[in-house]
C-alpha positions in Angstrom: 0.0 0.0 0.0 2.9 2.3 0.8 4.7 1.6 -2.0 2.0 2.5 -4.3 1.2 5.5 -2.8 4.9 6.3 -2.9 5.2 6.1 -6.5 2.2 7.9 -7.2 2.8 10.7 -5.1 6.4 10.7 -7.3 4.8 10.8 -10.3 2.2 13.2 -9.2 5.3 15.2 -8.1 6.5 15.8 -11.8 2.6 17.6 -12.6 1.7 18.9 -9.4 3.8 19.2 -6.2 1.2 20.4 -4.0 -1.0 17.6 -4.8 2.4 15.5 -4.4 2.9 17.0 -0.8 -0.3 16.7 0.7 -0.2 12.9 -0.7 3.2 12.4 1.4 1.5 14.1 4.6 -1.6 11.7 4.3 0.7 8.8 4.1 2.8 9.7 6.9 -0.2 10.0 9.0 -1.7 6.6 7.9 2.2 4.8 8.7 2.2 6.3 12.0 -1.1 5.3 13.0 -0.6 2.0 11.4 2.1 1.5 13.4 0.7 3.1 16.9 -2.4 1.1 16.6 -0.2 -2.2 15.7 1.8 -1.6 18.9 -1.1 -1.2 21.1 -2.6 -4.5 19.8 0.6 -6.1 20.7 0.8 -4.5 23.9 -2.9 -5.6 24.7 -2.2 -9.2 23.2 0.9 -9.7 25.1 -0.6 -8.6 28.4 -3.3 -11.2 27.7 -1.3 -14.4 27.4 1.4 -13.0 29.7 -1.2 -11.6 32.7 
């Protein structure tokens, strides 16, 4: 999914880099959450099995 986005947000970089930019920001913000929301699952999980 990143990757995609990645390459479009390149390409969209060549016609229109403020288009391009506020693709990038999007994406950050969808990794980051991705990765706080993963974290907290695995916090949760753990605590489960590991009481």
């Amino acid at each position: 999914m990143g990757l995609v986005l990645s390459v479009v947000a390149t390409l969209l970089n060549l016609v229109n880099p403020t288009v391009a930019i506020i693709l990038i920001g999007v994406l950050l913000v969808c990794e980051l959450l991705e990765a706080v929301v993963g974290f907290c699952v695995g916090c949760f999980v753990y605590a489960q099995f590991n009481g």
